[in-house]
N, CA, C and O atoms as a Maestro MAE file, in Angstrom:
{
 s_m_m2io_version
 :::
 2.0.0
}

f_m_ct {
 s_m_title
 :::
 protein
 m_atom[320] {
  # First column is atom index #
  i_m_mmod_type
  r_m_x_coord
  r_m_y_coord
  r_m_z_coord
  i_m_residue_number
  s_m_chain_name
  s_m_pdb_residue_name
  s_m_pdb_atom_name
  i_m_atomic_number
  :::
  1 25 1.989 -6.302 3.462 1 A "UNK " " N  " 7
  2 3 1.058 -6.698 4.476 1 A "UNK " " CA " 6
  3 2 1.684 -6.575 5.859 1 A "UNK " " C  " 6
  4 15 0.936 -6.242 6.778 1 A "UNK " " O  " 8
  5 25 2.786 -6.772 6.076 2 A "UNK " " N  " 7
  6 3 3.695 -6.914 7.554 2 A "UNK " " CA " 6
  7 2 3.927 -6.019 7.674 2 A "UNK " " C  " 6
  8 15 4.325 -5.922 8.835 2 A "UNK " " O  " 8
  9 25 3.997 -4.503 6.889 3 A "UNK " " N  " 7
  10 3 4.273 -3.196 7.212 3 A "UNK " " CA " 6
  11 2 3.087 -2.659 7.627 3 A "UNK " " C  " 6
  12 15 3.098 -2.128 8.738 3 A "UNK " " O  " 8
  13 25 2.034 -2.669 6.986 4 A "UNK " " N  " 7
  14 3 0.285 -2.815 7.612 4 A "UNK " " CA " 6
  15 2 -0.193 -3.163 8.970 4 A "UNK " " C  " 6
  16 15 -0.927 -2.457 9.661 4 A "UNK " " O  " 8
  17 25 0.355 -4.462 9.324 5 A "UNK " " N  " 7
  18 3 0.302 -4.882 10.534 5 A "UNK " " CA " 6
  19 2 1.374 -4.116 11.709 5 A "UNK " " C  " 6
  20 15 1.017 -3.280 12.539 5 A "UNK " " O  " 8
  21 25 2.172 -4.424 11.601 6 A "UNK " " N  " 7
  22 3 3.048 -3.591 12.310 6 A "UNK " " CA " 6
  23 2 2.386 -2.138 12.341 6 A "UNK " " C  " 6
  24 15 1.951 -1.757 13.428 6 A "UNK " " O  " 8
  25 25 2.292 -1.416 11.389 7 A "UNK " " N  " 7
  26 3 1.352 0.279 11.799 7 A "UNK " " CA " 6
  27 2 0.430 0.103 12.415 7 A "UNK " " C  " 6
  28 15 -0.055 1.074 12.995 7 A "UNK " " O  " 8
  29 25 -0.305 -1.440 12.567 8 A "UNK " " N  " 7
  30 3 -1.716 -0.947 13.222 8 A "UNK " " CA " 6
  31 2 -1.124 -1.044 14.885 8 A "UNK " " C  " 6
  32 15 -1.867 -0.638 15.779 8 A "UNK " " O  " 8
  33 25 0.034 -1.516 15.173 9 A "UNK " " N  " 7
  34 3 0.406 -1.693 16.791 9 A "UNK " " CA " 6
  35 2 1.136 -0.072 16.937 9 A "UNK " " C  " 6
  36 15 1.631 0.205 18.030 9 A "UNK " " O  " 8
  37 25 1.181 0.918 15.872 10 A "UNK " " N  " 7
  38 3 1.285 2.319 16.208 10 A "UNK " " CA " 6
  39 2 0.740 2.972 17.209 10 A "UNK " " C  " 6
  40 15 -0.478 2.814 17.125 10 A "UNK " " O  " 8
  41 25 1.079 3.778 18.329 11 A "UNK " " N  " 7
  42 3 0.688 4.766 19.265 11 A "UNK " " CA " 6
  43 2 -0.549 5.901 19.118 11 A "UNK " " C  " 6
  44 15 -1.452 6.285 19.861 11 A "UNK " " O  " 8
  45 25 -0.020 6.287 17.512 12 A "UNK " " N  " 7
  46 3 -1.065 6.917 17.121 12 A "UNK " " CA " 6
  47 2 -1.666 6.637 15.532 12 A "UNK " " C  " 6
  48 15 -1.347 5.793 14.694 12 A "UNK " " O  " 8
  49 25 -2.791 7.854 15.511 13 A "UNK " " N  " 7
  50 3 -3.006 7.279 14.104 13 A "UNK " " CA " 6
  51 2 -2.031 7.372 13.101 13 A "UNK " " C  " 6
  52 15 -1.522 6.593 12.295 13 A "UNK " " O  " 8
  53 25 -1.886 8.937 13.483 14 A "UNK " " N  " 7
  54 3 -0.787 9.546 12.282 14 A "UNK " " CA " 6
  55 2 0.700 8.708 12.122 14 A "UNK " " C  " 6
  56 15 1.323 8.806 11.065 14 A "UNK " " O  " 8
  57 25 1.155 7.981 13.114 15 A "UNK " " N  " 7
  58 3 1.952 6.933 13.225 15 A "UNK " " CA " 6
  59 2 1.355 5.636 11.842 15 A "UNK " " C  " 6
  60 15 1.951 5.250 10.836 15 A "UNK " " O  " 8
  61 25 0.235 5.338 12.282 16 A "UNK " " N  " 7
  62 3 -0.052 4.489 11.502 16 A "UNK " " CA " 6
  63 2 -0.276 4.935 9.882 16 A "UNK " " C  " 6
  64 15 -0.207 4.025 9.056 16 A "UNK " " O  " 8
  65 25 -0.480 5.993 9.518 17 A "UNK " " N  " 7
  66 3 -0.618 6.501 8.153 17 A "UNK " " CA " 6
  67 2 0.581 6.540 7.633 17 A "UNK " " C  " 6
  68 15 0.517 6.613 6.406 17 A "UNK " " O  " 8
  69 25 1.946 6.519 8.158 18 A "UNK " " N  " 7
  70 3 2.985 6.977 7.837 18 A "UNK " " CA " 6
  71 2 3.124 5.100 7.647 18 A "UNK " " C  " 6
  72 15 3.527 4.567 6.612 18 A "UNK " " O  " 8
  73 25 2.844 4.614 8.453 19 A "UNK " " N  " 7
  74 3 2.870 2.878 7.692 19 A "UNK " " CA " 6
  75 2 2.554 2.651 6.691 19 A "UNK " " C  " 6
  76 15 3.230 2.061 5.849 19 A "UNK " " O  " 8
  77 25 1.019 3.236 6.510 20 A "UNK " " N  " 7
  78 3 0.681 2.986 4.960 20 A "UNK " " CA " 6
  79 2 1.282 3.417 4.057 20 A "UNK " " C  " 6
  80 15 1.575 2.906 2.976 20 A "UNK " " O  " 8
  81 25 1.577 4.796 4.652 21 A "UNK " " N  " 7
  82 3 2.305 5.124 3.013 21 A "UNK " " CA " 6
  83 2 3.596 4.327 2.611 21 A "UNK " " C  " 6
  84 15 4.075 4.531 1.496 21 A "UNK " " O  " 8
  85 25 4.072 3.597 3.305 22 A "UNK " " N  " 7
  86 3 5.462 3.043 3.498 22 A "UNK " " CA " 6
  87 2 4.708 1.803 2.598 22 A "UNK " " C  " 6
  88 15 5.387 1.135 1.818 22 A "UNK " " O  " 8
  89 25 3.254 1.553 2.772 23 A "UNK " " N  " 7
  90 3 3.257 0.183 2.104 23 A "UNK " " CA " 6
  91 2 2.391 1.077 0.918 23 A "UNK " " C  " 6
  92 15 2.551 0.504 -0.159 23 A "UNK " " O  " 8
  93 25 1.915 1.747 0.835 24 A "UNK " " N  " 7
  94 3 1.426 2.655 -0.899 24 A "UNK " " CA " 6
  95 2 2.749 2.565 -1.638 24 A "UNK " " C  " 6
  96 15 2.624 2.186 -2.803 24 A "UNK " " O  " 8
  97 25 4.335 2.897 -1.127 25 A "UNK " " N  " 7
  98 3 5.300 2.903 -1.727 25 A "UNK " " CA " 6
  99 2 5.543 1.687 -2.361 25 A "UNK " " C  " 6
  100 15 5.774 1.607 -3.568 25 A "UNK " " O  " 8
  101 25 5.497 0.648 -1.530 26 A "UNK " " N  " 7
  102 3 5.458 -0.508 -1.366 26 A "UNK " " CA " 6
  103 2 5.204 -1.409 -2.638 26 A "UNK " " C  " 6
  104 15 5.925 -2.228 -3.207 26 A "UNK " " O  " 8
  105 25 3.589 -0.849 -2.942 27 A "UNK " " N  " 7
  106 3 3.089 -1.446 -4.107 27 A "UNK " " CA " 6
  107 2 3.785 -0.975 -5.402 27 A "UNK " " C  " 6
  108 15 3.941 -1.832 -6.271 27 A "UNK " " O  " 8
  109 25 4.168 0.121 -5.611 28 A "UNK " " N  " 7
  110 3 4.910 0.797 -6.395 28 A "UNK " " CA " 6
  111 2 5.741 -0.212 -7.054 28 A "UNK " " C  " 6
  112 15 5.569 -0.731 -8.157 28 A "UNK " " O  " 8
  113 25 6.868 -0.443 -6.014 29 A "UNK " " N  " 7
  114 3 8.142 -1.123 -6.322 29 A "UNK " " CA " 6
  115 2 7.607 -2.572 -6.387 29 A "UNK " " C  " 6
  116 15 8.560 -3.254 -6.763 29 A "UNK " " O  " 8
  117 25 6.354 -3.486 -6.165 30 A "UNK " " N  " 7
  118 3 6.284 -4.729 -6.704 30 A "UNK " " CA " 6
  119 2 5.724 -4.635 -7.727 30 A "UNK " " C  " 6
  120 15 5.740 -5.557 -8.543 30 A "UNK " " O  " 8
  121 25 5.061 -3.441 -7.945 31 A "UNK " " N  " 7
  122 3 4.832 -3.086 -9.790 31 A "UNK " " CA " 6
  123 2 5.958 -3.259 -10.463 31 A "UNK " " C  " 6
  124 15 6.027 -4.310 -11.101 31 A "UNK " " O  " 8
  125 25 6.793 -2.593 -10.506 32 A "UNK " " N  " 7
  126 3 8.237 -2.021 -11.505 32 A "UNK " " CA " 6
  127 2 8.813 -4.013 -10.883 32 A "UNK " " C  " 6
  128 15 9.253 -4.902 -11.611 32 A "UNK " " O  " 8
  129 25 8.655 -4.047 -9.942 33 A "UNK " " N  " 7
  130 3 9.388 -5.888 -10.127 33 A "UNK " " CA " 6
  131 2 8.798 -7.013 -11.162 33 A "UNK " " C  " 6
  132 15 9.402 -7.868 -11.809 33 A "UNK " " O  " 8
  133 25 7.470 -6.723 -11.088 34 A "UNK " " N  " 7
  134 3 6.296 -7.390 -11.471 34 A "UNK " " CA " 6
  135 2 6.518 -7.156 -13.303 34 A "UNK " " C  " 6
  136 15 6.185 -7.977 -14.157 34 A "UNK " " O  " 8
  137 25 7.060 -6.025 -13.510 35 A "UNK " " N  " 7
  138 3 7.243 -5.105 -14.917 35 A "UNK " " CA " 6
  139 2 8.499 -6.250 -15.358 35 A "UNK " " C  " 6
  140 15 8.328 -7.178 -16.149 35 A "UNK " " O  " 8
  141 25 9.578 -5.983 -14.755 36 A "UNK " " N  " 7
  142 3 10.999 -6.988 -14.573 36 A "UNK " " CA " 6
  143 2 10.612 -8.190 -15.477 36 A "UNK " " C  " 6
  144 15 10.822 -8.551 -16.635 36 A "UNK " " O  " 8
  145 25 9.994 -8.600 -14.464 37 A "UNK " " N  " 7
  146 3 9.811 -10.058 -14.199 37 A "UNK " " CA " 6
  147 2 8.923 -9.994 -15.618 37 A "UNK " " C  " 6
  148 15 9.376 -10.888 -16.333 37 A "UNK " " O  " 8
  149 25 8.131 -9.482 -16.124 38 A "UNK " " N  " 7
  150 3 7.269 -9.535 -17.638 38 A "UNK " " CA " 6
  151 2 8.560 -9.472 -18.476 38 A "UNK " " C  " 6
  152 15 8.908 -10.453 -19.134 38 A "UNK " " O  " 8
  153 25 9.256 -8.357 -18.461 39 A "UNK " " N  " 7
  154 3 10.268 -8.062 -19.558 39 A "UNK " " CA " 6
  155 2 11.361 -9.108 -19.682 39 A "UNK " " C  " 6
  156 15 12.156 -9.136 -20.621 39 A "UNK " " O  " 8
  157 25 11.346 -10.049 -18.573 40 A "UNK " " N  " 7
  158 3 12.614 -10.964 -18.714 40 A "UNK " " CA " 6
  159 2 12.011 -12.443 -19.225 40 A "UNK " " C  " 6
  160 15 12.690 -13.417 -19.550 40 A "UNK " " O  " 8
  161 25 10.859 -12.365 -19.212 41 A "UNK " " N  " 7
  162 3 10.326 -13.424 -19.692 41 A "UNK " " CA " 6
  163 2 10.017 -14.182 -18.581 41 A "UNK " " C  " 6
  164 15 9.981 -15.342 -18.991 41 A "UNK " " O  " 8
  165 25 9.720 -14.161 -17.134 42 A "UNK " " N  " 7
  166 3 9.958 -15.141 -16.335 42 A "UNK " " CA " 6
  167 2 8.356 -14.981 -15.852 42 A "UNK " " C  " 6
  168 15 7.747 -15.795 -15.158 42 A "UNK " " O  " 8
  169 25 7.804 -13.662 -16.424 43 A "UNK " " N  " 7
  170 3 6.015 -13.874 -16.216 43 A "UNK " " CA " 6
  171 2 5.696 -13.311 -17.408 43 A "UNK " " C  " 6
  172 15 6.342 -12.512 -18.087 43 A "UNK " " O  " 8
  173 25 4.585 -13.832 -17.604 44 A "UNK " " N  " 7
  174 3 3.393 -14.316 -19.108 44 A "UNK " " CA " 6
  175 2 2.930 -12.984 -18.850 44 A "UNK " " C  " 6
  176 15 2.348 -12.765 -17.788 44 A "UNK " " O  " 8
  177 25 3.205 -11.606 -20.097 45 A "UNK " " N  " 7
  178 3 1.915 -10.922 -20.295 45 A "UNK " " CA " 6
  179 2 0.732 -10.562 -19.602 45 A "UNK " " C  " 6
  180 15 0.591 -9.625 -18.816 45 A "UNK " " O  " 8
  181 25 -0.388 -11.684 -20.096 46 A "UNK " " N  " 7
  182 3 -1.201 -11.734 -19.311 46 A "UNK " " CA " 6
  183 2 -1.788 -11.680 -17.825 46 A "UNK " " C  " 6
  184 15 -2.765 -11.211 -17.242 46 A "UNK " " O  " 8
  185 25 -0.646 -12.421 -17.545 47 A "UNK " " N  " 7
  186 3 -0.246 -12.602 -15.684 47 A "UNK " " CA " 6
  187 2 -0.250 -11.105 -15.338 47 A "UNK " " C  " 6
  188 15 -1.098 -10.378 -14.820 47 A "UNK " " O  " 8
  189 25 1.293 -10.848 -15.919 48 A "UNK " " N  " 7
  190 3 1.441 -9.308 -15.338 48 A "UNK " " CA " 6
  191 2 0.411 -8.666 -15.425 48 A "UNK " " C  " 6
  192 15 0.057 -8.127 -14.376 48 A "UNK " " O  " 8
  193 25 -0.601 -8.426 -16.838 49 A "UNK " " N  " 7
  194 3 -1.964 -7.328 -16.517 49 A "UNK " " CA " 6
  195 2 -2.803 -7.957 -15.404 49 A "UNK " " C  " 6
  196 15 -2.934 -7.028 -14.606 49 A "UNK " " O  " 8
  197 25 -3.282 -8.752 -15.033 50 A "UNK " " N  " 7
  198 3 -3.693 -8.849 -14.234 50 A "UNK " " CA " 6
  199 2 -3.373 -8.961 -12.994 50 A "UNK " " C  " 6
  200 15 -4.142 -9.246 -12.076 50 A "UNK " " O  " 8
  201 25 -1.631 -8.625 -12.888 51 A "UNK " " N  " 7
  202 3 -1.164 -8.745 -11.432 51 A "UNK " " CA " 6
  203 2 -1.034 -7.318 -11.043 51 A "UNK " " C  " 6
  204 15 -0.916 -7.034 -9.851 51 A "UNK " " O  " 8
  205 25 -1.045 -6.439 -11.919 52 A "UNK " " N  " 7
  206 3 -0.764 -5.073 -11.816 52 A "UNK " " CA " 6
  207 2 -2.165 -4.335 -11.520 52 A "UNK " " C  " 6
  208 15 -2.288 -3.470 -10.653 52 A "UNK " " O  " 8
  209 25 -3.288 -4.825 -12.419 53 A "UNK " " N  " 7
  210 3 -4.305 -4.269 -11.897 53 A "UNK " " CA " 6
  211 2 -4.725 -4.585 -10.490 53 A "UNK " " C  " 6
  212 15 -5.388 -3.774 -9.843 53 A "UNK " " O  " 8
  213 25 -4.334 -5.809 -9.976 54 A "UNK " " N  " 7
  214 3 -4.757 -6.251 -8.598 54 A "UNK " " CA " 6
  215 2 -3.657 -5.064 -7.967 54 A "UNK " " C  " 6
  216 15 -4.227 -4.043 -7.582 54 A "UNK " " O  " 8
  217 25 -2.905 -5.071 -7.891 55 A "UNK " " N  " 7
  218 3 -1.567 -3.668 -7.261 55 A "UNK " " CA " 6
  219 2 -2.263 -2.786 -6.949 55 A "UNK " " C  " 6
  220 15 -2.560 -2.545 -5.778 55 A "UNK " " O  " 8
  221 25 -2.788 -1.916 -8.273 56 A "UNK " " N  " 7
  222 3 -3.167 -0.547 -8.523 56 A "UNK " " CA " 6
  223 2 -4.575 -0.775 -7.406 56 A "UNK " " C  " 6
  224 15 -4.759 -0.158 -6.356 56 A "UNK " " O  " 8
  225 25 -5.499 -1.896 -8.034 57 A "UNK " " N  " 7
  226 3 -6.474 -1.295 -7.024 57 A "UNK " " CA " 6
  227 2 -6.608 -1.601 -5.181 57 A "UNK " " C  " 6
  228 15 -7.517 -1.265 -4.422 57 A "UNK " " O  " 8
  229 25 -5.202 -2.430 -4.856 58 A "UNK " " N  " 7
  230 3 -4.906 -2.130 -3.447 58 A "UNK " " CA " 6
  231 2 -4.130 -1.167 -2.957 58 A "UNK " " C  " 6
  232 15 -4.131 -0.782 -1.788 58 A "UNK " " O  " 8
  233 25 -3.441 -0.753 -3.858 59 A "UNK " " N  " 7
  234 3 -2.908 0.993 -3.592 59 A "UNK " " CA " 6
  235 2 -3.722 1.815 -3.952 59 A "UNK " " C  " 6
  236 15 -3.159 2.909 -3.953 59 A "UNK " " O  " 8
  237 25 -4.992 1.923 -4.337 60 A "UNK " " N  " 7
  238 3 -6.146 2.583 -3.996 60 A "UNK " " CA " 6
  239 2 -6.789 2.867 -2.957 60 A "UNK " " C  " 6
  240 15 -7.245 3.954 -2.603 60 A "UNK " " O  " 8
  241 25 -6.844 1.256 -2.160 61 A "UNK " " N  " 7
  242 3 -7.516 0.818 -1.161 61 A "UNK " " CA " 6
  243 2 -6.579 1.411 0.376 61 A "UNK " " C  " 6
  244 15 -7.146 2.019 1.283 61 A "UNK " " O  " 8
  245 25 -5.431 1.148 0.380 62 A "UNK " " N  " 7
  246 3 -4.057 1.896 0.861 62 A "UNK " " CA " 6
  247 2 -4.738 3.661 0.883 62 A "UNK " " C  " 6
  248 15 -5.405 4.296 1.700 62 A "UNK " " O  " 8
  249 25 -4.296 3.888 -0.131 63 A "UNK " " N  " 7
  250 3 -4.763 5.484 -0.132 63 A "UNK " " CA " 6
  251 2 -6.058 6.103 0.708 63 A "UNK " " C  " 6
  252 15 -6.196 6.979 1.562 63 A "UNK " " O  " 8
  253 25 -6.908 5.203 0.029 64 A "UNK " " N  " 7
  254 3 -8.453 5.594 1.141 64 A "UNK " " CA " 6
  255 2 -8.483 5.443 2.429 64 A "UNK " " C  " 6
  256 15 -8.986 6.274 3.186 64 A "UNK " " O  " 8
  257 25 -7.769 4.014 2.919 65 A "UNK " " N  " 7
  258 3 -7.867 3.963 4.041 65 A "UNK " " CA " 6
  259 2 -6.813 5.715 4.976 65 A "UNK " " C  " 6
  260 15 -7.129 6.672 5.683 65 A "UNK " " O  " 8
  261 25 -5.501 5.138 4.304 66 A "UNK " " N  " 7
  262 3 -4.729 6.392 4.790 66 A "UNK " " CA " 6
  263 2 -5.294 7.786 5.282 66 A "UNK " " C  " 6
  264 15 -5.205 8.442 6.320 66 A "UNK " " O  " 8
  265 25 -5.885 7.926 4.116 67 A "UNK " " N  " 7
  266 3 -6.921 9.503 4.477 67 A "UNK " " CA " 6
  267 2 -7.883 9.315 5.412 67 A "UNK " " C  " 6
  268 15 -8.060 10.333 6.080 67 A "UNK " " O  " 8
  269 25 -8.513 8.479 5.688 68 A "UNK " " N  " 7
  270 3 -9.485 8.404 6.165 68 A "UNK " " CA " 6
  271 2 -8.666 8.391 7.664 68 A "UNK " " C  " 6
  272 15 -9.172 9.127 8.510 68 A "UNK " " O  " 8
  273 25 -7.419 7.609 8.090 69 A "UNK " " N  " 7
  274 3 -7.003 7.550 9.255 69 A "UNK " " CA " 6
  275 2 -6.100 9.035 9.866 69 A "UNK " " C  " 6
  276 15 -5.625 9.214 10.987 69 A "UNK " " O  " 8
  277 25 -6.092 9.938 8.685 70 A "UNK " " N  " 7
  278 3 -5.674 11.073 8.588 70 A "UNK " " CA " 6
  279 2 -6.266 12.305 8.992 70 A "UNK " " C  " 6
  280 15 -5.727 13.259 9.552 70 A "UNK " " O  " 8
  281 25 -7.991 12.085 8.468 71 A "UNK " " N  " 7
  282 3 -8.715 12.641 8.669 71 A "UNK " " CA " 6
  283 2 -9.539 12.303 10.612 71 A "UNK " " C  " 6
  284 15 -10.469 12.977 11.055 71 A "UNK " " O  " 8
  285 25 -9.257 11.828 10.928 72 A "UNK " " N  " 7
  286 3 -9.561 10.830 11.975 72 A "UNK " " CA " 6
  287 2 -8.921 11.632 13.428 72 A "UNK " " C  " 6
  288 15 -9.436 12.154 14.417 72 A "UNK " " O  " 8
  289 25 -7.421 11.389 12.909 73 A "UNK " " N  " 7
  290 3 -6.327 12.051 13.685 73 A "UNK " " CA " 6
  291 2 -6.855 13.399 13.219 73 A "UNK " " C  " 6
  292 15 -7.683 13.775 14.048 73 A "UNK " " O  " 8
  293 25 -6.715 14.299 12.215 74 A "UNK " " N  " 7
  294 3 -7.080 15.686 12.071 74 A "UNK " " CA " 6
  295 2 -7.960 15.754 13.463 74 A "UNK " " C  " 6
  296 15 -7.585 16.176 14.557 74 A "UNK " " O  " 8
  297 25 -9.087 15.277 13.141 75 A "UNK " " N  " 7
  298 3 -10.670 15.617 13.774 75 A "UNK " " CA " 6
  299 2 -10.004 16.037 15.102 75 A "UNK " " C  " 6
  300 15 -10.186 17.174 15.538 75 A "UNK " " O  " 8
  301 25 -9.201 15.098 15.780 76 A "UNK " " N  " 7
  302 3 -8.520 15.381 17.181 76 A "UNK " " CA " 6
  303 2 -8.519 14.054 17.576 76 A "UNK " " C  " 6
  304 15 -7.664 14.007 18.460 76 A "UNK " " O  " 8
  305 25 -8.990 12.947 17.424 77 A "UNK " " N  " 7
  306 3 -8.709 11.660 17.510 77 A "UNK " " CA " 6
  307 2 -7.837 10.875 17.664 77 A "UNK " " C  " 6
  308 15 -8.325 9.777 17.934 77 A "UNK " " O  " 8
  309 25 -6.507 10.855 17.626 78 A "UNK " " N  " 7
  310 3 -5.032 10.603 17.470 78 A "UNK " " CA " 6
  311 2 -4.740 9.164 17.610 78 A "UNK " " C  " 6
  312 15 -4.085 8.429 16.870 78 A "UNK " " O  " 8
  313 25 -5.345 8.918 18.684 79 A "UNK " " N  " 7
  314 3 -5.111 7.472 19.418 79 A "UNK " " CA " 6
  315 2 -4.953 6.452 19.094 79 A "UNK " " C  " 6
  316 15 -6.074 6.050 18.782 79 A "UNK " " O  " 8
  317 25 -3.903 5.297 18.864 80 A "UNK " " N  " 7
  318 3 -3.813 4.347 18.076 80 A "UNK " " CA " 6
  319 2 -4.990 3.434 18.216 80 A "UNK " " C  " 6
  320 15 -5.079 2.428 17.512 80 A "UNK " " O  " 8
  :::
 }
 m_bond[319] {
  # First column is bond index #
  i_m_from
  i_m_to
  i_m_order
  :::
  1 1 2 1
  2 2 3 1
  3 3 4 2
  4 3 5 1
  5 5 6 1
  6 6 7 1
  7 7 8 2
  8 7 9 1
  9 9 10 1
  10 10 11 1
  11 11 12 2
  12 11 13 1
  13 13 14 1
  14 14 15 1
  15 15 16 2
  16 15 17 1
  17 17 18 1
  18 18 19 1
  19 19 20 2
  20 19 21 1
  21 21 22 1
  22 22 23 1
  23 23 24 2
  24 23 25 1
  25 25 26 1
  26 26 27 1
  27 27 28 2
  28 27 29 1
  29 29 30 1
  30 30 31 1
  31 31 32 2
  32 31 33 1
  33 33 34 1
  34 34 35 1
  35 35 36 2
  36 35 37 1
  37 37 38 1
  38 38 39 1
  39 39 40 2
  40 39 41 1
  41 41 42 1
  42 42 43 1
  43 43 44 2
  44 43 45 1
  45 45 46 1
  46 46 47 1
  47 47 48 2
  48 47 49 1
  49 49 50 1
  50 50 51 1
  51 51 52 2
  52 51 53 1
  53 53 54 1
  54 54 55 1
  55 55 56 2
  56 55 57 1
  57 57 58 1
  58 58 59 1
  59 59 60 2
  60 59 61 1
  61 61 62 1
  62 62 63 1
  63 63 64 2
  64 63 65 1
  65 65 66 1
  66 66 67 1
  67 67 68 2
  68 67 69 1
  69 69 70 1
  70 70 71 1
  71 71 72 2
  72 71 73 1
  73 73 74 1
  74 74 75 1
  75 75 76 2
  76 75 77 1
  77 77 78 1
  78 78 79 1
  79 79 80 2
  80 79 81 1
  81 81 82 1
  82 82 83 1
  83 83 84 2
  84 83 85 1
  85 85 86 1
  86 86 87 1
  87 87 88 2
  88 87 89 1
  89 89 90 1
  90 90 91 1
  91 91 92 2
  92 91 93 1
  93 93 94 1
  94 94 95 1
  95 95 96 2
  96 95 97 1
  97 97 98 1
  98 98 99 1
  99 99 100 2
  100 99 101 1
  101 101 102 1
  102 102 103 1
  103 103 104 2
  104 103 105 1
  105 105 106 1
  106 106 107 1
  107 107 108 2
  108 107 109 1
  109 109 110 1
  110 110 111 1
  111 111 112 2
  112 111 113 1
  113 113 114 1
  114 114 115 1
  115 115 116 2
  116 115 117 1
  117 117 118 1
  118 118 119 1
  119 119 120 2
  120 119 121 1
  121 121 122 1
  122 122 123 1
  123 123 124 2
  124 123 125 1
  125 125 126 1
  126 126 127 1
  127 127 128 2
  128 127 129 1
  129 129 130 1
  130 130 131 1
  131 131 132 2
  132 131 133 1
  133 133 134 1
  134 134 135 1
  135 135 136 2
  136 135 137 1
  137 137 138 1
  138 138 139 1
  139 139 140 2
  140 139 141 1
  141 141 142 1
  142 142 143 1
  143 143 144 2
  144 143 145 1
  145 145 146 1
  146 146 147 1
  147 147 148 2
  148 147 149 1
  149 149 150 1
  150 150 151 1
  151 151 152 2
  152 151 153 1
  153 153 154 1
  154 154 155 1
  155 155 156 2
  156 155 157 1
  157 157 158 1
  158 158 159 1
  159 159 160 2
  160 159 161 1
  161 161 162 1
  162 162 163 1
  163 163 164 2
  164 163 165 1
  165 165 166 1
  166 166 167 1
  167 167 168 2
  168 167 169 1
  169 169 170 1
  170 170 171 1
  171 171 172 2
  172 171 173 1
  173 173 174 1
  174 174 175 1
  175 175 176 2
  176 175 177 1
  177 177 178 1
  178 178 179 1
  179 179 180 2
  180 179 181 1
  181 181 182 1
  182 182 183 1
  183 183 184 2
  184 183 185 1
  185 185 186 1
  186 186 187 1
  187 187 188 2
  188 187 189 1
  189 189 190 1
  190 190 191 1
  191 191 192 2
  192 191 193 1
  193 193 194 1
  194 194 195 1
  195 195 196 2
  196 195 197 1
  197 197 198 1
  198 198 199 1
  199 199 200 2
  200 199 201 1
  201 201 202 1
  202 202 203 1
  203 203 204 2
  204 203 205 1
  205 205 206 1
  206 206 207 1
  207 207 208 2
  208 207 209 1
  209 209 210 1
  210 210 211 1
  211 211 212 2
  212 211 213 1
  213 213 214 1
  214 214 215 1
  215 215 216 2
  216 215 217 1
  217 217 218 1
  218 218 219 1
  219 219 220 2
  220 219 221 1
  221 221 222 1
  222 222 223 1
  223 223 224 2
  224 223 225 1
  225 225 226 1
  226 226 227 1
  227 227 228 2
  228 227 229 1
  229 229 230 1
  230 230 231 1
  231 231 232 2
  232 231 233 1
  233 233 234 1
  234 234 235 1
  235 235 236 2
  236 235 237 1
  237 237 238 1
  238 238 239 1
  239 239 240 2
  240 239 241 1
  241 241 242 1
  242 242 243 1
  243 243 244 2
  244 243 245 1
  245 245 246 1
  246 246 247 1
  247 247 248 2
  248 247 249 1
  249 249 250 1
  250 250 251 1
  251 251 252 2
  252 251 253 1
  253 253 254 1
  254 254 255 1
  255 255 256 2
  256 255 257 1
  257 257 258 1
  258 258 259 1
  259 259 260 2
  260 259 261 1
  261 261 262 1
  262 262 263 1
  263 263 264 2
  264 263 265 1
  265 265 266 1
  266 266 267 1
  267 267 268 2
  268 267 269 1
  269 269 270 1
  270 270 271 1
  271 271 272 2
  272 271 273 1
  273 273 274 1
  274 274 275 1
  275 275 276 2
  276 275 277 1
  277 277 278 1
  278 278 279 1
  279 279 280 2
  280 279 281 1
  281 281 282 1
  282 282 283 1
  283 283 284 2
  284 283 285 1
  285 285 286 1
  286 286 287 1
  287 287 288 2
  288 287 289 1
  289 289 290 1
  290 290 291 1
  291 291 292 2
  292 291 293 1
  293 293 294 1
  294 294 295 1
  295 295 296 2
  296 295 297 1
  297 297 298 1
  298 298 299 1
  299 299 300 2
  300 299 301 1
  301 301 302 1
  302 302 303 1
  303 303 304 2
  304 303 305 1
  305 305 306 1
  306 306 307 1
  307 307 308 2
  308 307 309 1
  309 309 310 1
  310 310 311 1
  311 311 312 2
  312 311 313 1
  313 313 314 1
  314 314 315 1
  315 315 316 2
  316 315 317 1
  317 317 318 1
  318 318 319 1
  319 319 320 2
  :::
 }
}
């Protein structure tokens, strides 16, 4: 979320897409922690599926927005 915020005080857009992807990565690696944390016993199964699907579908949400701020800047738009 603080890498999100911070991109939106970016110069430009394409500045700011390069945030997101920093936080698309982001979700990645609290997956594989989130995975950890199942395999060591210190979260319930259950928890994890449902903490992972919440992940996946905000690194969805990450992705769409990204393009869309991509496509934005393309058009000639740039401007933070």
């Amino acid at each position: 979320m603080l890498t999100i915020v911070e991109g939106a005080g970016a110069a430009t857009k394409r500045e700011f897409a390069r945030y997101l992807d920093m936080s698309i990565k982001s979700t990645t690696e609290v997956e594989e922690e989130l995975e950890l944390s199942r395999d060591y016993g210190i979260l319930e199964s259950r928890r994890w599926t449902e903490l992972t699907a919440e992940g996946v579908e905000i690194r969805k949400m990450l992705c769409g927005l990204r393009a869309r701020i991509l496509e934005d800047a393309e058009a000639g738009d740039d401007a933070g």
